[in-house]
N, C-alpha and C positions, 0 to 999 in steps of 0.2 A: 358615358351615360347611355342604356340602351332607352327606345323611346318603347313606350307600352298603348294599344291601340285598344286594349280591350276594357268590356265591362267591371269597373269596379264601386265597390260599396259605395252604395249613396250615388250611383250614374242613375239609373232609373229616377231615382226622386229628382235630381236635380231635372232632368228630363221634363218630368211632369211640371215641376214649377214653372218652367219656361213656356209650356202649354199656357197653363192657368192664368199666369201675367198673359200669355198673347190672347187666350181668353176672356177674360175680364175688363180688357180693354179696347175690344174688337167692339161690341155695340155703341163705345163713345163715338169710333169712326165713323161704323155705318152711317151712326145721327148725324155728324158733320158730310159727310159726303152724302147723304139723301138730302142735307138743307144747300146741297151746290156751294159749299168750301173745296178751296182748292188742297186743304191737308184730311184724311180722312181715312177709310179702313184699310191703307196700306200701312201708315206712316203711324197712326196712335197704337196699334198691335205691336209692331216692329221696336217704337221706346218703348214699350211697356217690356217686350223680354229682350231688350237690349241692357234693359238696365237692369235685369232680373240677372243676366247672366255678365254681368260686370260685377254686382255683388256677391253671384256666388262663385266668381274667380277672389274676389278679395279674403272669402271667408273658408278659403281651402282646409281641407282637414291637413292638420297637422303643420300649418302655415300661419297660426296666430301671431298676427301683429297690429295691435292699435293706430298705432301713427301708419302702415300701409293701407290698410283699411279706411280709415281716414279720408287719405288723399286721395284713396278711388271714389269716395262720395262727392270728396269737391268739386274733383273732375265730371263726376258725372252730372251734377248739380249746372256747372258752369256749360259743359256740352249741351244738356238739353235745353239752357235759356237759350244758347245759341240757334238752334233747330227754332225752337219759338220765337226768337226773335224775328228771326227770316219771315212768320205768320203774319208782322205788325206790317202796316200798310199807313201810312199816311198822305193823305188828299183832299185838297182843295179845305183847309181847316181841321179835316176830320181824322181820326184816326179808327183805324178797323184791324182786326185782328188778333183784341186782346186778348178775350175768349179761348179763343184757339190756342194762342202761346200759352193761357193759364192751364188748359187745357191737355197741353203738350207735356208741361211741368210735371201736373198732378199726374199724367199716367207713368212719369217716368218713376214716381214715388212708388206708384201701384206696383210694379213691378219690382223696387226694391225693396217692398213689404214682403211681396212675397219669396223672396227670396232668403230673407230671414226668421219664413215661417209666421209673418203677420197675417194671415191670413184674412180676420175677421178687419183690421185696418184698410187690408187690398181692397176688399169687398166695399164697405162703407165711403171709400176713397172715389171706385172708382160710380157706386152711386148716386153720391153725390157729384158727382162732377157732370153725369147725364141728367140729372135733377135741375142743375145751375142752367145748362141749355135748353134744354126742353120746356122744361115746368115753370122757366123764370122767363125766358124769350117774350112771352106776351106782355109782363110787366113791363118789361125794358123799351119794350115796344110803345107800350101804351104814357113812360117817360119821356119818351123821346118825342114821341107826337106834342107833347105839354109843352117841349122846352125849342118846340121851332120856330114859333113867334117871338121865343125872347133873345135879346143882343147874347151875343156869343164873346165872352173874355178872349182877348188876345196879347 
């Protein structure tokens, strides 16, 4: 089997896709590392075209197969809880981190949208997902101050 190093059909796109997942998911980071998270614009870039380029190994031309395809989403599904699990922090009652591991999830989606061409899914994914942090923060905020006077379930 000789190996082949060079440019072939569909390398440039796939190329760009890997771009655009790492773009797309690069302001989630920043937001988490400007709010002083210890996971942020290294780590939400890196799954978002780590999974972009896990899908578009699964989706090879000329390499259809369902059930392979498959397994690489489960895997990759189960990999990046794992990464976000690492996020969840639990102390003294409390737990912290959730965000960030849903966080961790949804960009790794981003990235396998786009790699199937979901483009307009990537985009709204990964919107929404700096929307939840940014724009929801003060509410969560403003819950959590309601709920400090009251007994805490245990």
């Amino acid at each position: 089997m000789a190996l082949s190093f060079g440019w072939q059909d569909g390398t440039l796109q796939d190329v760009l896709k890997l771009v655009v997942a790492y773009t797309l998911a690069l302001p989630i980071g920043w937001y988490r590392e400007r709010e002083a998270h210890s996971i942020g614009v290294r780590t939400f870039p890196l799954v978002a075209m780590a999974s972009c380029g896990y899908i578009l190994l699964s989706i090879a031309p000329g390499h259809f197969d369902a059930a392979a395809e498959s397994r690489v989403l489960q895997g990759l599904v189960a990999g990046i809880g794992f990464i976000g699990g690492g996020a969840i922090l639990k102390a003294e009652g409390n737990v912290h981190g959730t965000a960030t591991a849903a966080s961790i999830w949804n960009t790794g989606v981003v990235g396998a949208a786009v790699a199937v061409d979901r483009y307009w899914l990537a985009v709204v994914l990964a919107a929404l997902n700096l929307f939840a942090l940014r724009v929801l923060l003060p509410l969560k905020l403003k819950l959590d101050a309601r709920g400090e006077g009251k007994e805490q379930f245990k």
